[in-house]
Each structure stands twice: as C-alpha cells, then as structure tokens.
C-alpha positions as CSV (number, residue, x, y, z in Angstrom):
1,X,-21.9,5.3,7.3
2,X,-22.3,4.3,3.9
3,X,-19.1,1.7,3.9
4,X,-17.1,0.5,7.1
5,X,-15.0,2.9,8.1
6,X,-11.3,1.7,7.8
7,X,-9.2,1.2,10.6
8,X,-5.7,1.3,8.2
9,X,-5.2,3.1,4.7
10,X,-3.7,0.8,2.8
11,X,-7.1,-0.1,0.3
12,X,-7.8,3.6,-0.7
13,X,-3.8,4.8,-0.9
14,X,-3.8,2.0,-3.6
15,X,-7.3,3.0,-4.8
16,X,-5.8,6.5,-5.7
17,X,-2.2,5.5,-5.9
18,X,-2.2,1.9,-7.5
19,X,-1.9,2.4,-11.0
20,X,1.1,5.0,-10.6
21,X,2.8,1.8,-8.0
22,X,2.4,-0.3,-10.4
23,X,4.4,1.4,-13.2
24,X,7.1,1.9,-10.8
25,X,7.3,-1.6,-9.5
26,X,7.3,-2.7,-13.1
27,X,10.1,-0.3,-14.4
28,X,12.2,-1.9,-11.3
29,X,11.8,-4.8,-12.2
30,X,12.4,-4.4,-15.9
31,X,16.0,-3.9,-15.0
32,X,16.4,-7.3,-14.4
33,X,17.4,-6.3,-10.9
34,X,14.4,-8.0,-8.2
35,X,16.9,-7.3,-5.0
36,X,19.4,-4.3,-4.9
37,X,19.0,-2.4,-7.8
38,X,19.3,1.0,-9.0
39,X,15.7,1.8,-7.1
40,X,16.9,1.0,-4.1
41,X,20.1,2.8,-4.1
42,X,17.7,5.5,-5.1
43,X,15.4,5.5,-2.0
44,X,18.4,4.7,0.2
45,X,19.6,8.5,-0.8
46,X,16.3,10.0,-0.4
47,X,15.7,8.4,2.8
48,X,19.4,9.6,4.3
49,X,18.7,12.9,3.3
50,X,15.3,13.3,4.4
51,X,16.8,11.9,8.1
52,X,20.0,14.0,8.1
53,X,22.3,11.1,7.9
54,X,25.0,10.0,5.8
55,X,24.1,6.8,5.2
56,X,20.7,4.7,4.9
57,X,20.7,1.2,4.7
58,X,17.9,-0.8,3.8
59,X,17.0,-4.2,4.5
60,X,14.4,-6.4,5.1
61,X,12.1,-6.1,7.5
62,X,11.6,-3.1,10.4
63,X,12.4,-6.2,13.0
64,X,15.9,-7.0,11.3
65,X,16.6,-3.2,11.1
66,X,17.3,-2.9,14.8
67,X,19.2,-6.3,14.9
68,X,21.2,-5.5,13.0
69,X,21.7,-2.0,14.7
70,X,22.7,-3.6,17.6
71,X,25.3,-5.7,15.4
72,X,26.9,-3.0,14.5
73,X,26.9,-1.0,17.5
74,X,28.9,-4.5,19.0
75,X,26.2,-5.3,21.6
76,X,26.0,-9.1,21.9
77,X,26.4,-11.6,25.0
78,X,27.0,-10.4,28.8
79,X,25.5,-7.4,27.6
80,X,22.4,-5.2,28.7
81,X,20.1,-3.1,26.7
82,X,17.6,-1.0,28.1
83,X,14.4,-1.1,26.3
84,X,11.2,0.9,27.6
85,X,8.1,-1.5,29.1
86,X,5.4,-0.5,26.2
87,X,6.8,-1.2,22.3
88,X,5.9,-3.5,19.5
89,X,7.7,-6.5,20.3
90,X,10.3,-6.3,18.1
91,X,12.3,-3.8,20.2
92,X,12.7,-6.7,23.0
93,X,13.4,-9.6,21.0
94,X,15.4,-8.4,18.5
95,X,18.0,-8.0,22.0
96,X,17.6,-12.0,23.0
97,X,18.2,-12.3,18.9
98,X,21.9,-10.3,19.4
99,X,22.5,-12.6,22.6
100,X,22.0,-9.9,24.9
101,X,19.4,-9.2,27.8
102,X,16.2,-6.6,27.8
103,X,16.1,-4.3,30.5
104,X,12.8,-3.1,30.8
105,X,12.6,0.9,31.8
106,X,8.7,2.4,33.0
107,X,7.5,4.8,30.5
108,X,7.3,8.8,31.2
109,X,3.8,10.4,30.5
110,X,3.5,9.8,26.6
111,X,4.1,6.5,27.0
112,X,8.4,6.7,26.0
113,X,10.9,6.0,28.1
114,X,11.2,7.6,31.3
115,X,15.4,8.8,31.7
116,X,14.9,9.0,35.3
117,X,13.8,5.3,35.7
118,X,16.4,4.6,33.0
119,X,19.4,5.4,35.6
120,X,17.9,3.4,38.4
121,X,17.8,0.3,35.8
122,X,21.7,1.0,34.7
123,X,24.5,-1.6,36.0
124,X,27.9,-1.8,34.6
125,X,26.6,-4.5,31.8
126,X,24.5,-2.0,30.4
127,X,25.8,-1.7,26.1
128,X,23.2,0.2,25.0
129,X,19.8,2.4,25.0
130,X,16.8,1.9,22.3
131,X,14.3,4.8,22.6
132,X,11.3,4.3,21.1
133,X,9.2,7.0,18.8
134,X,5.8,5.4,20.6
135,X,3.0,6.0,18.4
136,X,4.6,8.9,15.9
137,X,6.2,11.0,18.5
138,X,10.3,11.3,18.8
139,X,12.2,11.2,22.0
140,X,13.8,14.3,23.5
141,X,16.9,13.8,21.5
142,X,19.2,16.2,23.5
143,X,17.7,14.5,26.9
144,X,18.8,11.3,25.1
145,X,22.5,12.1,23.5
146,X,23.1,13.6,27.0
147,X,22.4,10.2,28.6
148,X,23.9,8.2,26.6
149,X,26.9,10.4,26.8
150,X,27.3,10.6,30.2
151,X,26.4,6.9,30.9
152,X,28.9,5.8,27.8
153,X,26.2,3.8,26.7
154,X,25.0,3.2,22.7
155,X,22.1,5.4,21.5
156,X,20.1,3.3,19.1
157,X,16.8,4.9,18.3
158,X,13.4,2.8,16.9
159,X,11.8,5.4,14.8
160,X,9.3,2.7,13.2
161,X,6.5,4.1,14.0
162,X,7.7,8.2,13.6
163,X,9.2,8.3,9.7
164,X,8.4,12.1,9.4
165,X,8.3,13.5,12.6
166,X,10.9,16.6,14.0
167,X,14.6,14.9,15.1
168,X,13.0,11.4,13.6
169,X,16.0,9.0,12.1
170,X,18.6,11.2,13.6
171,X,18.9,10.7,17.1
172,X,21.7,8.3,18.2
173,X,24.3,6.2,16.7
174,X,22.1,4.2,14.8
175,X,18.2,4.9,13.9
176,X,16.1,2.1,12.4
177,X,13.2,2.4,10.3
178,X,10.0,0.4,9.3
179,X,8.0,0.2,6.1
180,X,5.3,-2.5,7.2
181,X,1.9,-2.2,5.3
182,X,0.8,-0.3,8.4
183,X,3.3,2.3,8.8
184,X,2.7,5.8,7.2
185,X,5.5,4.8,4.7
186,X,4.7,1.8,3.5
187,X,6.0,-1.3,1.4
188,X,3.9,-3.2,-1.0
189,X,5.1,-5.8,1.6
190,X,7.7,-5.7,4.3
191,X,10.8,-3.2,4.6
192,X,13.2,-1.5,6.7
193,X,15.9,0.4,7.0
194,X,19.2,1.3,9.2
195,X,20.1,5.2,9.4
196,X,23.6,6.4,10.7
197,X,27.0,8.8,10.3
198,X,29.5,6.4,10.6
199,X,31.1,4.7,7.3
200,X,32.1,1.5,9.3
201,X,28.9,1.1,10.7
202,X,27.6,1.2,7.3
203,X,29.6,-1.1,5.6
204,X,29.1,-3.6,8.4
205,X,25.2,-3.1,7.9
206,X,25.1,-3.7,4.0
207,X,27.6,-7.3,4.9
208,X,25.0,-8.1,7.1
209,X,22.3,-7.9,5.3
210,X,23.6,-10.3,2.4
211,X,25.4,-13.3,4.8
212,X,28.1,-11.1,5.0
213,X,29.4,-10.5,1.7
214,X,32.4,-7.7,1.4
215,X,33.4,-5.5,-1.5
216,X,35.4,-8.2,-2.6
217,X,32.7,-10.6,-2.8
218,X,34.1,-13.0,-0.5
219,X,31.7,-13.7,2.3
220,X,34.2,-13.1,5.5
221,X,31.9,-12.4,8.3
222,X,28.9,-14.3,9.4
223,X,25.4,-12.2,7.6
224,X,21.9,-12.8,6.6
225,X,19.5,-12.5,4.2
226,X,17.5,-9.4,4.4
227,X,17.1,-7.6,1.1
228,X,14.8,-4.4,0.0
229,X,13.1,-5.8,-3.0
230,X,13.4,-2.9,-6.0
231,X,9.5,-3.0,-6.6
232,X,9.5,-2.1,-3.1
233,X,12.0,0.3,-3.0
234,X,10.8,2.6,-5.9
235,X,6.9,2.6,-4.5
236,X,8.8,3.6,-0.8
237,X,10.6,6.6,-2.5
238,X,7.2,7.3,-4.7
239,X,5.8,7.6,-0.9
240,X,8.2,9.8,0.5
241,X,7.1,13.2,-1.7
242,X,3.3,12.3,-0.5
243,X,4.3,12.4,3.3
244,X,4.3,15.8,4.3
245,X,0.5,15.9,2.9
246,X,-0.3,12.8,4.4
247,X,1.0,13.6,7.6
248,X,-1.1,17.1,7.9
249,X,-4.3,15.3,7.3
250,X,-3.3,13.0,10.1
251,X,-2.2,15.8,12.4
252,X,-5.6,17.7,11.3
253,X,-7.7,14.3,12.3
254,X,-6.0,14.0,15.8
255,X,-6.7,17.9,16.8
256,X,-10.4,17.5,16.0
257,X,-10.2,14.0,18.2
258,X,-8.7,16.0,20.7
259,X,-11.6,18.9,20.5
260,X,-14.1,15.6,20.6
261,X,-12.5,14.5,23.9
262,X,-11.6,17.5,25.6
263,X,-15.2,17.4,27.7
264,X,-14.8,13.9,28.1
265,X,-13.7,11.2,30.4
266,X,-11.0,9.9,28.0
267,X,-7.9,11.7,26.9
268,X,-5.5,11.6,24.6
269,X,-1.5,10.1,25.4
270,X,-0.9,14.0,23.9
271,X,2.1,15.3,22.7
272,X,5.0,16.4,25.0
273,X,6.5,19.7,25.4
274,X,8.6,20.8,22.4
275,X,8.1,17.7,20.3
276,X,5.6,17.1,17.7
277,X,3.7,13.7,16.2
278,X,2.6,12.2,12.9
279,X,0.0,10.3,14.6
280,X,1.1,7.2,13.2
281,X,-1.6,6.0,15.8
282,X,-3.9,8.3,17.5
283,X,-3.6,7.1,21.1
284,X,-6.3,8.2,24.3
285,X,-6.4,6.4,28.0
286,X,-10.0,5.7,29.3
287,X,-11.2,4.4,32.3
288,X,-12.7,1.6,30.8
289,X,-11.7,0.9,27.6
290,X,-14.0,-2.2,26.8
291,X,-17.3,0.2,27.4
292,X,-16.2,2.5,25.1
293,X,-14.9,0.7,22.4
294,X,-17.8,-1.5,22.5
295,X,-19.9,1.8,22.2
296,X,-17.3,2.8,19.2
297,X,-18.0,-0.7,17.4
298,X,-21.8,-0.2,17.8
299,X,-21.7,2.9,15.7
300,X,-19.3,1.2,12.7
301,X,-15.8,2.6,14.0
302,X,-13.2,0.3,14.6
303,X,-10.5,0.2,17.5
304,X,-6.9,-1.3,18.4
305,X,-4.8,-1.4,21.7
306,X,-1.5,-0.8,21.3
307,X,-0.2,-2.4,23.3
308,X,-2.6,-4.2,25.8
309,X,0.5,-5.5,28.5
310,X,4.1,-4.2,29.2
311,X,6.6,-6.1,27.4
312,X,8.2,-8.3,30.2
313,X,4.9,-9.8,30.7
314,X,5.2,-11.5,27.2
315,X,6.5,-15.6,27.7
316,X,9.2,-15.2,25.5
317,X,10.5,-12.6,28.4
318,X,10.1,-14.8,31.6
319,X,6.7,-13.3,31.9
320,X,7.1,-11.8,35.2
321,X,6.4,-8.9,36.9
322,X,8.7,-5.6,36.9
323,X,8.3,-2.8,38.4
324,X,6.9,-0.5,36.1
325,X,3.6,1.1,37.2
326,X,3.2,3.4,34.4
327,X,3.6,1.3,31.7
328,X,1.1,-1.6,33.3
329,X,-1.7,1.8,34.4
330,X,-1.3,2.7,30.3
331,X,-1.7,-0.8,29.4
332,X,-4.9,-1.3,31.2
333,X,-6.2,2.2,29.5
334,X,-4.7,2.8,25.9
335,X,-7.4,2.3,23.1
336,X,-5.9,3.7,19.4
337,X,-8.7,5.2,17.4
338,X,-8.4,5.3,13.1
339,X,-6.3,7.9,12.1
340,X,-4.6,7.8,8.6
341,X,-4.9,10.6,5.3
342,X,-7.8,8.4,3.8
343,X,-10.5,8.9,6.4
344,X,-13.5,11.2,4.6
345,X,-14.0,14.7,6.2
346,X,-17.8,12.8,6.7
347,X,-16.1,9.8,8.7
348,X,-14.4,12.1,11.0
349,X,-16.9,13.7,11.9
350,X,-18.7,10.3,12.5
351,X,-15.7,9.1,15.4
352,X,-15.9,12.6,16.9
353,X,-20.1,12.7,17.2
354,X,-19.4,9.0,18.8
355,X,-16.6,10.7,21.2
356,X,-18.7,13.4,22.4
357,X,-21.6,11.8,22.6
C-alpha cells in the first residue's frame, strides 16, 4: 500500500470535511454561546427525530449518558442491573457510579445479551436491564420490551456503538448515545446523548446535566457538569445527513469481508435474524487470533479486539470468575478488522487478498 492503511476515519472525514467543520464550529461560536446554544438545541431535534423519540438530551460524554439514564429511571443503592459480560466498560461502571450492582448476563451468538441467561440472573433486587447494540447491531427490541415488561424491570438501551442502525435509540425507556472520535457520528471531541418519551425523564436529564439547575434557575437537586459544546453540536448535526452514505459504504466493506472469509477458518460475529448492522466494527472469531493478526500486520493492515475479557474480570468488578462461557469463548476469539467510509476501494481489496490468502 502506498500509505498505512487506517484503522479509524477520523484523518480523511476531516481531510474532505474539515473546512465545512470548521465554518460551523465557528458560526457556533460566534453566538457567544460555547455550551448550550442555539446548535445544540438544533442537533438535539434532529437527533430525536431521527431515533423516534420525543425528547434528546445531550450531554457530555457517551459514559455520562447512561448514568445519567439510570438517574432518571431511579435505579440507585440495593439495586441490581443486569448488564451483558462483553461491552465497553462504561456500561458496568457507570452502575457502581449510580450506587447500584452489575449483574453480568453471557452473551447470545452475536455477542448481545442472551434473554434466556438473563432470567436465570434475575432476583427480586433486579431495577433495571441495559442492552447493548454490540458492535453496530440493535437488540431484538420486541424480545426486549417483552422482558422487561413481564419482569417489571427498566429498559435502558446503550446504542453507542449503533447510531443509525433499524430500532436504534428507540428501544426502552431510556436509549443513550455516543459521539466519541471513534463512533460513526462523531464529535470534534467527546459527546453524548440521552433519548426517551417521557417529559419527566427529560426534565430530570437536562437538571442533571448542569448540577441540577431547574427552570427557575435555582439549583434544587444534586447535578453535574456535562455539557454538549455548540462547536460540537453543529459538526454532530452536519454528520447526521452524511450517515446514510457513510453507513452503506461500511455495510458494502463488511459483505466483501464476509465473501473473503467465507472459505476460511475465521468467521464473522454476523448479523442475527431480522436485524441489521452499521458495522460500527467489523467483528470475526478465529481460532487463533494472534497468528492471524500478526499475518494481517505483516501485510500493513491494522487490527483491534474488542473486547479481549468479559467484563467481571476487570479489577474494578472483583475480578472474578462468572459463569459465562460464551462471553469468555468470544473473548479468547474476537479480532475487529478496519471498517469505516474512508477505506479506498484499492485498500479493501488489500484486507480481503490478506483474508483469503
């Protein structure tokens, strides 16, 4: 290859992008308004409608975005919250953050939750339920509302990693999104937002996010300080009409991985039955996954494991062992390949000669 080839987009969407962000960051900021202005109350619109809900509210970070979820939703001490064994680690941590404990739940085939293992992990302390949009793909959200209906337990859904995708942003009470630099929507920085129908859960979210501030301006409740910046906002909203383009390229990249593997010993996580993916990461299992992505590095192509051990084995849980033998058989397997709108037709080509040969 004539240049390495890049494992994230971030570098070429500002290559072709950049000068267009930067106008945008610099009109929001002309309006004297650096946190909260009219931008974001723009994207915040765009982003409900694009998600079905009636309300988006944006804050800080991905991370505080599903804190304060589970703020609203009233989960706190004594309380249990089931979380499946493979995430990012901010679907765990942001439970100890609310006072509560993890539950950790083995993962079904694609790497999501498995309902059936979720019941077995219930007890009367369980609050709530955060299903997780692994790697670009959504959750069943019928399978999902009918748990948590049944159960009586709070839907909360993580779509950080699935902006985009079918049902994404509107399954459950509350949905949370992230706009890291890595995501497919992504802040020139960090970002996030909270997604839901219900107006007290909304207010509750925008106290929260400014140490608890009401309409009044008196600060009444306990809050924090976790603010969309504007520049941020109007490049996020900028993003939003480039998505559906971006996403095909992505979803055209992972079907010509899949072609690559399909005579292979490695194979992709897939996507399940009636759902589809943005392939926020392209995700495949091998047998052994430091062979072939030292064979990968060898020929210029960069890799990632996402995520390389179940969450309970992480200190800040205990550490210890659960019993979850999906989620630790994945673990030992997953390698993510580059997937993102910016690869070259020439550079796919390159991973999928390396994958077949």
């Amino acid at each position: 290859m004539s240049e390495p080839l890049p494992f994230f987009a971030a570098q070429r969407t500002w290559a072709e992008h950049g000068q267009r962000y930067a106008a945008l960051m610099a009109e929001a900021l002309a309006t004297g308004q650096a946190l909260q202005g009219p931008a974001v109350a723009a994207f915040e619109a765009a982003l409900a409608e694009r998600c079905g809900r009636r309300h988006a509210v944006a804050v800080g970070s991905g991370t505080d975005a599903l804190f304060f979820a589970l703020v609203a939703a009233g989960v706190g001490p004594g309380d249990e919250v089931l979380v499946p064994a493979i995430s990012f680690i901010a679907t765990a941590s942001c439970v100890l953050r609310a006072g509560a404990m993890p539950v950790f739940v083995d993962v079904d085939p694609w790497l999501r939750l498995d309902l059936d293992a979720a019941r077995a992990a219930r007890t009367p302390a369980t609050k709530a339920l955060i299903a997780v949009d692994l790697y670009g793909q959504t959750v069943d959200p019928d399978a999902f509302t009918a748990f948590a209906t049944e159960h009586g337990t709070v839907l909360i859904e993580d779509a950080a990693q699935a902006l985009g995708a079918q049902s994404a942003g509107s399954i459950g009470r509350l949905s949370c999104c992230s706009f890291d630099p890595t995501k497919t929507i992504a802040a020139p920085g960090s970002g996030g937002a909270v997604l839901c129908d219900d107006d007290e859960a909304a207010t509750r979210l925008r106290r929260l996010r400014w140490h608890g501030r009401d309409e009044d301006g008196r600060f009444a409740t306990l809050g924090y300080n976790s603010q969309l910046p504007s520049a941020s906002a109007a490049v996020l909203h900028d993003k939003l009409a480039y998505d559906v383009t971006w996403t095909a390229r992505r979803r055209a990249i992972a079907a010509a991985y899949d072609e690559a593997l399909a005579h292979t010993e490695h194979r992709p996580v897939g996507v399940a039955p009636g759902r589809d993916h943005v392939f926020h990461k392209y995700v495949l299992r091998t047998p052994d996954r430091a062979a072939l992505a030292d064979t990968l590095a060898a020929a210029g192509i960069p890799t990632r494991i996402h995520y390389d051990r179940p969450l309970y084995r992480e200190p800040v849980f205990g550490g210890g062992a659960h019993d979850c033998p999906a989620a630790e058989a994945a673990c030992r397997e997953v390698l993510s390949l580059p997937i993102h709108a910016y690869l070259s037709d020439a550079e796919v080509e390159h991973v999928t000669a390396a994958l077949r040969k």
